[in-house]
N, C-alpha and C positions, 0 to 999 in steps of 0.2 A: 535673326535666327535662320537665315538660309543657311544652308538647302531646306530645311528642314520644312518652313513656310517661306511663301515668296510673292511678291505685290499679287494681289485678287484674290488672294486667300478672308474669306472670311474667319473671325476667330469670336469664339462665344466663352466668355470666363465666367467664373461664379465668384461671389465671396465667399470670403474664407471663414471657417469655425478654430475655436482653438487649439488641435491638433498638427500644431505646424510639424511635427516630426512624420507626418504623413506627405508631406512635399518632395521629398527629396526625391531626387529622377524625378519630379513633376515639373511642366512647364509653367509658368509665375507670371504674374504683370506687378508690375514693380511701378511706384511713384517714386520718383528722385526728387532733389532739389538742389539745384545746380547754381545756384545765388540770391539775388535778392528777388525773391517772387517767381525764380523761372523756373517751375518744376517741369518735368518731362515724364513721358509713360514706356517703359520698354519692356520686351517680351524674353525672359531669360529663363534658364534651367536651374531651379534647387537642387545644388550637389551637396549640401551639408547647413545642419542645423547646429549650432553651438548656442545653446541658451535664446537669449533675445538676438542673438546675430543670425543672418542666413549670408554662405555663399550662394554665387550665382554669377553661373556661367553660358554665354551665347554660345549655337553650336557651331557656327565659323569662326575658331579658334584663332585661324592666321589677321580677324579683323574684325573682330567682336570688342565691344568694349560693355567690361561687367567686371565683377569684383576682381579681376586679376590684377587693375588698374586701381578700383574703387577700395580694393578689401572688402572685407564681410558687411553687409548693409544693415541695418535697423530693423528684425522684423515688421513693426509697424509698416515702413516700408512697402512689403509683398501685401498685395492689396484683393489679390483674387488670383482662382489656378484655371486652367483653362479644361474646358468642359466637351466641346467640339470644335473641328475645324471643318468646315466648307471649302475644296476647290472646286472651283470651275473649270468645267471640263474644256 
């Protein structure tokens, strides 16, 4: 998600209530699962809710990898929206 955040950034998420049409333009943590047992945690932007689907998109476009690749993810999926950020100064 650079620029946006960038290594030293702390980031404090919450979980989520059932109101996912409230994400959108929210920043997400997102559980993947990318084969057999390898899931991964990434940090993307909800640009659209369609039912149980959520886009999600990184904000370094030219090298983000998020639904542009993936397509629309599994609500389930989005796992918490982020609450604060801490940079160090």
């Amino acid at each position: 998600m650079a620029p946006t955040f960038n290594e030293g950034d702390w980031l404090l998420f919450i979980g989520l209530r059932s109101n996912l049409e409230s994400l959108v333009g929210k920043v997400v943590l997102i559980r993947r699962t990318s084969g057999a047992g390898s899931d991964f945690l990434a940090i993307k932007r909800a640009i659209r809710i369609d039912g149980a689907s959520v886009w999600v998109e990184g904000d370094n476009k030219e090298s983000s990898t998020d639904s542009r690749s993936w397509g629309a993810i599994p609500s389930a999926e989005v796992i918490g929206k982020l609450l604060l950020r801490y940079r160090k100064a």
